[in-house]
FINUKE-438992 format. One record per residue (C-alpha): residue in one letter; x, y, z. Coordinates in steps of 0.2 Angstrom, whole numbers, plus 5000, padded with zeros to 4 digits. Layout:
# residues N
aXYZ/...
END
This chain:
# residues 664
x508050465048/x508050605036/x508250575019/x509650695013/x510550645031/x510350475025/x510950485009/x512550595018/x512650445030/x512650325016/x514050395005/x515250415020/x515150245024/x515450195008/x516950285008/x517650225025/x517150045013/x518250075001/x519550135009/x519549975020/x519549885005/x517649845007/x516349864994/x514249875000/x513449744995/x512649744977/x513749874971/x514249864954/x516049844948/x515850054943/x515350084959/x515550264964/x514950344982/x514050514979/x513250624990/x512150784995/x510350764993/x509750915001/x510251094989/x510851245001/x510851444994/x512651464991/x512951294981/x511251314972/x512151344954/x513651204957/x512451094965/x510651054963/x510150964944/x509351044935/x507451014934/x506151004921/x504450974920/x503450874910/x501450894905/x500450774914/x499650704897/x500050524892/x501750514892/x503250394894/x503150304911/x504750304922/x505250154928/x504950104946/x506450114959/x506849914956/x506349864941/x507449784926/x508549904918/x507749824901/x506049814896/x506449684883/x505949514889/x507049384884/x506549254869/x506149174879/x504649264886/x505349284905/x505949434912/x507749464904/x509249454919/x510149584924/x512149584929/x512149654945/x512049574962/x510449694970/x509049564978/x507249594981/x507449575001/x506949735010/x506249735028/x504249645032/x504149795041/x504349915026/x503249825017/x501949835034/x502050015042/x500950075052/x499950255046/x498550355041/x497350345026/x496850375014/x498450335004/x499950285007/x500750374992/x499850504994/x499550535014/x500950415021/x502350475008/x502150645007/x501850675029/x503650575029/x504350685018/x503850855025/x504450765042/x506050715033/x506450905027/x506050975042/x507350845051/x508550915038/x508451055042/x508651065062/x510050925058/x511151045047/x510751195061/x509651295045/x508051265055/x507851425064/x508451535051/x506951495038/x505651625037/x504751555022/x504351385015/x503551354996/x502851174994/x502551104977/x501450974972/x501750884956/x500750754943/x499650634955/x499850694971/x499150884964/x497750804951/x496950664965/x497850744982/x496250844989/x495250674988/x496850594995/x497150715008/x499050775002/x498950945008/x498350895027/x499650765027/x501050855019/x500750975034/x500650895047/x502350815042/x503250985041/x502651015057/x503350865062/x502050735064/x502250545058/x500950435050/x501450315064/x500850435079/x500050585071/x498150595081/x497050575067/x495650665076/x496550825077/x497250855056/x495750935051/x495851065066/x497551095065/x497651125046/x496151255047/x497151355060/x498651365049/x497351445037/x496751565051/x498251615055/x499251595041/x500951515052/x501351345053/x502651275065/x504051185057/x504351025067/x503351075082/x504551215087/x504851355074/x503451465070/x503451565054/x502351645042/x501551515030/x499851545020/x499351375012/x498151444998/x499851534992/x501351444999/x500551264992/x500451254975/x499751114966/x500251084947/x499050984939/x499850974923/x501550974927/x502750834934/x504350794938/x505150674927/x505850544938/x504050494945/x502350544944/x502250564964/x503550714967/x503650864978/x504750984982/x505151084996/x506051244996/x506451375012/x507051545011/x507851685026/x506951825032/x507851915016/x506851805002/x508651724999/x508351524998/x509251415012/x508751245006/x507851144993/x507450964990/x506550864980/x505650714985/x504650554975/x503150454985/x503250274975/x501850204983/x501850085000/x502450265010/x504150235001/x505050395002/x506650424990/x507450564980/x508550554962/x510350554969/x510250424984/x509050304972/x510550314958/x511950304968/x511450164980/x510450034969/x508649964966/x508249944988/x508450124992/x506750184998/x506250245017/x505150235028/x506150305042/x505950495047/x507450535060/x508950485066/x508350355075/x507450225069/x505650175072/x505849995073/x507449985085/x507950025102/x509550095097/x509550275101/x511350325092/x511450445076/x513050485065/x513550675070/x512650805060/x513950905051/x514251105061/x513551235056/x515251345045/x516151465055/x515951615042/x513951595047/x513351565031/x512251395025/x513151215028/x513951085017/x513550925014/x515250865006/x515650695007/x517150675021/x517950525027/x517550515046/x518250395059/x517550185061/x516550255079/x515750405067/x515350275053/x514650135063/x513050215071/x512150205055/x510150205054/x509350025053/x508850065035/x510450095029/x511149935036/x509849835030/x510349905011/x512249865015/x512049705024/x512049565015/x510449475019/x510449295025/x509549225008/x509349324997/x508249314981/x507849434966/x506649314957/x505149204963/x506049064955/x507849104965/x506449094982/x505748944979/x507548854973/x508148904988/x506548844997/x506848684990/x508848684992/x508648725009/x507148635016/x506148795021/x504648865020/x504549025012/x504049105029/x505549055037/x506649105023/x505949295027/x505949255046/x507949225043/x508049385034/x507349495045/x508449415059/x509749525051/x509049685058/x508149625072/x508349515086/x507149335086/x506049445100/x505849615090/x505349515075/x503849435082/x503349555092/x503249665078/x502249555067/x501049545081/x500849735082/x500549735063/x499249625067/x498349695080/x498349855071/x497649775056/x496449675066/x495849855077/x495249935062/x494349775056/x493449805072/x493150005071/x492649985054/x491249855057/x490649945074/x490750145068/x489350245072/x489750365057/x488350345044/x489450425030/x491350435023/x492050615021/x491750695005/x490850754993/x489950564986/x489150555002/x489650365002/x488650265017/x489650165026/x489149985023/x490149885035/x489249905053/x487549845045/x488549715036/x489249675052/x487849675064/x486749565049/x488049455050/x487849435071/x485949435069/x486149245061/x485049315045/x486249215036/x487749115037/x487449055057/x486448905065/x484949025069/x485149085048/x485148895041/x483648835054/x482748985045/x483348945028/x482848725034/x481248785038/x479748705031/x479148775016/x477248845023/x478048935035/x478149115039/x479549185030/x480349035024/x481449045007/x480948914994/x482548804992/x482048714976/x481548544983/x479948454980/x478948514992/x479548674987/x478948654971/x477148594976/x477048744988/x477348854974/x475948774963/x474848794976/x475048964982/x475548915000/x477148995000/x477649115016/x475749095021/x475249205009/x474149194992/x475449174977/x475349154959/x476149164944/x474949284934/x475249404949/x477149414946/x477149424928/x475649524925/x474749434914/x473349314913/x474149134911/x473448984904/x473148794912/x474648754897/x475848894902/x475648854920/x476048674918/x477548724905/x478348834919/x478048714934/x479748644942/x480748734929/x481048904938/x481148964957/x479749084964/x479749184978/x479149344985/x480649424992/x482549414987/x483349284995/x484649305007/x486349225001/x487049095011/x488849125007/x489749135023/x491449155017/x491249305005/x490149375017/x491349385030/x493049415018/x492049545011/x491349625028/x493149635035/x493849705018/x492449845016/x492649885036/x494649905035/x494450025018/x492950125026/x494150145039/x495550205029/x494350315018/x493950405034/x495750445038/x495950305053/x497350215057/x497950085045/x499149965040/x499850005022/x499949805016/x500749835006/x499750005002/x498250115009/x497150094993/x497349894995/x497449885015/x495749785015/x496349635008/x497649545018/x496949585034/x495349515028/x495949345023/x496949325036/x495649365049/x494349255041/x495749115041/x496049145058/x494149165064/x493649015054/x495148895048/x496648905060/x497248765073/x498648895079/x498049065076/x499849135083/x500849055072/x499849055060/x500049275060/x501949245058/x501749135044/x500449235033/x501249405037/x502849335030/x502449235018/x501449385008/x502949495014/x504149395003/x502849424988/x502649594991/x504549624990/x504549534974/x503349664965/x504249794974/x505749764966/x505249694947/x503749814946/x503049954957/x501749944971/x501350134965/x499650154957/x500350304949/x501650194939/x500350044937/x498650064941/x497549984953/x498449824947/x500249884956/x498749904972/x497249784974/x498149674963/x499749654971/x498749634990/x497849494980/x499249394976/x500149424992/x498449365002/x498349224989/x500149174992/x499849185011/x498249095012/x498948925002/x500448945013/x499248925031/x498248795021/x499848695021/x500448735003/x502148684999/x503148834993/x502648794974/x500848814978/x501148974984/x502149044973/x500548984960/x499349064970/x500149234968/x500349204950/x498449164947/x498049314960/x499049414949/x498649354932/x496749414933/x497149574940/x498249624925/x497649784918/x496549864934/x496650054932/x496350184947/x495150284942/x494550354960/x492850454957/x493250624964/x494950594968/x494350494985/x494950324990/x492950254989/x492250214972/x492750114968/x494250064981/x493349994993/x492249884985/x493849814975/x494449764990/x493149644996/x493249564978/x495449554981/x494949454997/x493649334987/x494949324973/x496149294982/x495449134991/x494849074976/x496649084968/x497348984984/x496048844982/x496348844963/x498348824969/x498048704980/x497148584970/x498648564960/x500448504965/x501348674961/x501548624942/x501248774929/x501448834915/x501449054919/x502749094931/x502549214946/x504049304937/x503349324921/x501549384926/x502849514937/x503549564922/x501849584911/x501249664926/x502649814924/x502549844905/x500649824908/x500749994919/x502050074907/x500750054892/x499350094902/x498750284901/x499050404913/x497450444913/x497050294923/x498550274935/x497850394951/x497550564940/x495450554942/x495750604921/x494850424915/x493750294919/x492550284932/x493050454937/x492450554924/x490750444921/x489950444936/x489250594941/x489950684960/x488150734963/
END
C-alpha cells in the first residue's frame, strides 16, 4: 500500500477510534491523529513543511525511527526507560522480505518508494495528469548510490516495479532505453517525457535532516505547475517511511508494503481512495470521518501497528521474562505474534518461502558461471571454485582426510607434525622429492643449526590445505549469497542486503551438518533471530547510514548467533547471550564500500559474521545464560556508537577502505 494512502488510512481510523471511545495501541495520553503525507499544487503553501538541507559533512545523527527519546543512559549504565506503551514487535516478514541487491536501503527502499508515489498517484486520480517528474537524491543514497544501484532501482519502481517481482535481468535494459528515449512509463501505463541525466539529480553534499537516506519526488502538468510532492527516508532493511506518519503513529511505522493490498495476504479489499474534486483541480487529502465498513478494510501493516500484539516486548529483558513467566521458547513467543496477522498456515508457509529463497541463492552463488561481479574493481567471484574445491574432497571430506592420513613418503602428502614426520623431514624424503633446509632458507647451515631446528618447526614444500570444515563451508555459503547480491540477484534482506550472507549461511550449515529436524528447525532459527532483529530495529537502527556496518554485518551476527544457540537447544538466556557476544565484538564496524559497491569489503565481512557468529553461540552455550553485559545495554552502545561515529564512515565511500585502496 502507498505510503501517503497509508498514512490517510491510518489517521481515519484513528479518528473512527476516538470517536468510539477507542484509543490505537501505544498511543500516548497527547495522542492526536494527523494526516496528508503526500503535498498537492494548490495546498503547497498551507501544507507541505518546510525543508532544509544540511551539508553532508560530519554532522549530528538523527535518531533512528525507534530508538529512546533520550540518549542518556541511566546511572545505572542500561538504556534509560521511556513512558510510553510502543513495543519492538513488528512482523518476521518485514524483517525477511524478499528483493534485489545490492542494498536493501539503497535498492529495495528507494524501488518501494518510487512504486509507492506512483500508487499515489493513480489512487488520488493525479496519475494521468503529470507530464514531468523531478527525482532527488539526497546524503547516502546520492554519495554511494551508483555503486548501490539507486538510480536503476529508483526507476524501475516509478515505473512500477517491486523488489519482490522485478526480472532482475531486464533493469539494466530498461533503464538504458529510458535514456535513449528519454520517457519513462509511470507505473507501467503512463508515458511521459523524462530524461534521467537531467530529471535525476543527486546531491552529494546535501541531505535531508530527518535521515541520511532521503528522496524526494516531485511531479508537475503539462503547464510546469506541480501536482504532487513527497518526500521519503529509506532506513535500512527496505524500511520505507516519511516525517508526518513516523511522528504521528509511533516508533513501528515503517513499510514494506507497496499498494493497497498487501503482499503477504490474500485479502484483496482497500479503503476507497478519496474522488477526484468537482471543480477539476488537484485532490485533498483531509482527514474525514468515514463509516465502520470504510474503516475496517485497512492494509495488514496498518493493523499490525494498531493491534495489540499477543506478547509484546520492548527490551531483550522484557523477552526473556516473558519466556520464563510463560514457559516458551523465544521462537514460539514470535510464532504467537505473527499469529495476529496471519493464520497458523500463512505463517509457515511464509518462513518456508524465505527460506528457499535464501537457500536458491546459496545455490546460484556457488554454481555461477560468471567469472566477475559488476563494476569497476573487477572483483572475481570466489565462491563456484570455493564450492566445487569443497565437492572435490581437497579438504574437509573422507577422500580430503585419507589424503591428509597418508603416509608421510608419499606423493603429495602434507606433513602433520608426528614423528615420522619429523624423521621424513630430516631426511629429505618428504613428497618423494629431495628437501632441505639450506634450500628454503638460502643459506649454507651447519651440523649444529640443523640439529637446533629439528622437531621445533614444521617444513613443507607447498601450503597446506586447511582442514577446517566448518568455516569453510559457513564461509563458502556467505561469500556465494553476497556475490549473489552484489551482482543484483535475488535476495533475502536478513535483515539487510549488505549483511544477507550471514544468516542464510549459519543456518544452512546447521541444517546440512547438525539438524535432527531440518523443518522445524527453519521455523525456529527464522524466528528466533527475527525477535533479535526487531530488538535492534526498534532501540537502534539496522541502517548503515545511521550506524555503520555495525547496524549491518553486526546486527545479522547477533541474530545468526541468537538463532544458532537457539537450534542447538539453548535456553532462552543463552540466546539472548549469544546476540550480546555477537554484538559486542562488532561494535564500532564502519561501511566504508570501495567505490560505492557492495564488494570490498562486504562480502568478505559476511563470511567472518557467519564464523563469528557460531563462535559466539558455542561461547553462549558453554555457559548457563549468566552475564554480566546485557543484550540491552550492547543495543544501546551500539546506537550512541553510530551517533558518534563519523559520517564519513556510515555508507558515504568518504573514509576508510574506501579512499585507500585504489579503484584501479
Amino acid at each position: 500500500m502507498s505510503l501517503t494512502v497509508r498514512a490517510l488510512s491510518r489517521s481515519i481510523g484513528a479518528v473512527a477510534r476516538l470517536a468510539s471511545g477507542r484509543q490505537p495501541f501505544g498511543a500516548p495520553a497527547a495522542w492526536a491523529p494527523r494526516s496528508q503525507a503526500l503535498v498537492y499544487g494548490q495546498q503547497r503553501n498551507a501544507a507541505r513543511r518546510s525543508l532544509s538541507t544540511t551539508s553532508a559533512a560530519p554532522q549530528a545523527e538523527p535518531q533512528a525511527s525507534g530508538k529512546l527519546d533520550s540518549d542518556e543512559a541511566a546511572p545505572d549504565g542500561k538504556p534509560a526507560e521511556k513512558d510510553s506503551t510502543h513495543h519492538a514487535v513488528v512482523s518476521t516478514f518485514d524483517l525477511f522480505s524478499i528483493g534485489v541487491g545490492p542494498s536493501s536501503s539503497h535498492t529495495v527502499g528507494p524501488m518501494r518508494a518510487g512504486k509507492i508515489f506512483v500508487q499515489d498517484l493513480v489512487d488520488h486520480h493525479v496519475l494521468d495528469k503529470v507530464a514531468n517528474i523531478k527525482v532527488d537524491l539526497y546524503g547516502s543514497l546520492a554519495l554511494t548510490g551508483i555503486g548501490h544501484g539507486t538510480p536503476n532501482a529508483t526507476l524501475m519502481g516509478l515505473e512500477g516495479e517491486l523488489p519482490e517481482t522485478v526480472p532482475t535481468e531486464t533493469i539494466i535494459s530498461r533503464v538504458q532505453a529510458m535514456h535513449d528515449t528519454a520517457t519513462i512509463t509511470l507505473n507501467g501505463v503512463h508515458r511521459i517525457r523524462f530524461n534521467p541525466d537531467k530529471d535525476m539529480t543527486l546531491h552529494y553534499y546535501d541531505s535531508l535532516p530527518q535521515h541520511p537516506n532521503g528522496m524526494r519526488f516531485t511531479v508537475f502538468d503539462s503547464n510546469g505547475d506541480m501536482l504532487a510532492t513527497n518526500e521519503y527516508f529509506s532506513i535500512g532493511g527496505g524500511f520505507v517511511v516519511n516525517e508526518k506518519t513516523q511522528v504521528a503513529h509511533g516508533e513501528n511505522v515503517f513499510y514494506r508494503d507497496n499498494s493497497h493490498t498487501s503482499l503477504h495476504t490474500t485479502s484483496s479489499a482497500s479503503p476507497p481512495p478519496p474522488p477526484p474534486s468537482s471543480s477539476g483541480n488537484t485532490v485533498s487529502t483531509g482527514c474525514t470521518v468515514p463509516s465502520e465498513a470504510e474503516v475496517t478494510p485497512m492494509d495488514e501493516r496498518t493493523q499490525q501497528d494498531l493491534v495489540t500484539a499477543a506478547l509484546p516486548f520492548r527490551t531483550g529483558k522484557d523477552l526473556i521474562e516473558m519466556c520464563q513467566r510463560e514457559g516458551l521458547s523465544i521462537a514460539e513467543v514470535v510464532f504467537l505474534n505473527e499469529l495476529q496477522w496471519r493464520s497458523r498456515e500463512d505463517v509457515i508457509n511464509a518462513a518456508y518461502r524465505i527460506w528457499g529463497v535464501m537457500d536458491d541463492s546459496i545455490r546460484r552463488g556457488c554454481l555461477s558461471t560468471e567469472r566477475k561481479l559488476p563494476g569497476r574493481l573487477n572483483v572475481h567471484r570466489r565462491a563456484p571454485h570455493l564450492y566445487q574445491n569443497l565437492m572435490r574432497g581437497i579438504y574437509g571430506t573422507v577422500a580430503g582426510q585419507a589424503m591428509l592420513s597418508a603416509t608421510p613418503g608419499s606423493q603429495g602428502a602434507i606433513s602433520d607434525g608426528s614423528a615420522e614426520a619429523v624423521g621424513a623431514l630430516n631426511d629429505g624424503s618428504i613428497g618423494g622429492s629431495s628437501f632441505s633446509a639450506s634450500s628454503l632458507l638460502g643459506t649454507a647451515l651447519t651440523n649444529t643449526q640443523r640439529n637446533e631446528l629439528s622437531g621445533v618447526f614444521k617444513r613443507r614444500q607447498r601450503a597446506r590445505r586447511p582442514v577446517l570444515p566448518q568455516l569453510d563451508y559457513l564461509s563458502v555459503y556467505a561469500i556465494a549469497v553476497n556475490e549473489e547480491n552484489a551482482a543484483g540477484g535475488r535476495v533475502v534482506t536478513a535483515p539487510t542486503n549488505g549483511a544477507a550472507g550471514v544468516i542464510p549461511s549459519v543456518l544452512k550449515y546447521h541444517l546440512e551438518f547438525l539438524s535432527e529436524d531440518p523443518s522445524r528447525d527453519i521455523l525456529e532459527f527464522l524466528f528466533t533471530s527475527a525477535a533479535i532483529g526487531m530488538l535492534y530495529k526498534r532501540g537502534a537502527s539496522i541502517s548503515a547510514a545511521e550506524m555503520g556496518c555495525q547496524g549491518e554485518v553486526g546486527v545479522a551476527c547477533s541474530m545468526s548467533a541468537a538463532a544458532f544457540a537457539a537450534v542447538m537447544g539453548g535456553t532462552p538466556a543463552q540466546v539472548e547471550n549469544a546476540a550480546e557476544i555477537g554484538m559486542e565484538h562488532n561494535l564500532g564496524l564502519t561501511c566504508d564500500p570501495v567505490d560505492g559497491l557492495v564488494q570490498i569489503p562486504c562480502i568478505e565481512r559476511n563470511a567472518l559474521g557467519a564464523v563469528k557468529a557460531v563462535t559466539a553461540a558455542q561461547l553462549a552455550l558453554q555457559g548457563d545464560g549468566s552475564h554480566r553485559v546485557s543484550l540491552d545495554q550492547v543495543i544501546e552502545t551500539m546506537r550512541q556508537t553510530g551517533q558518534d561515529m563519523m559520517s564519513k564512515y556510515k555508507e558515504t565511500s568518504q573514509g576508510g577502505l574506501a579512499v585507500n585502496v585504489p579503484i584501479c
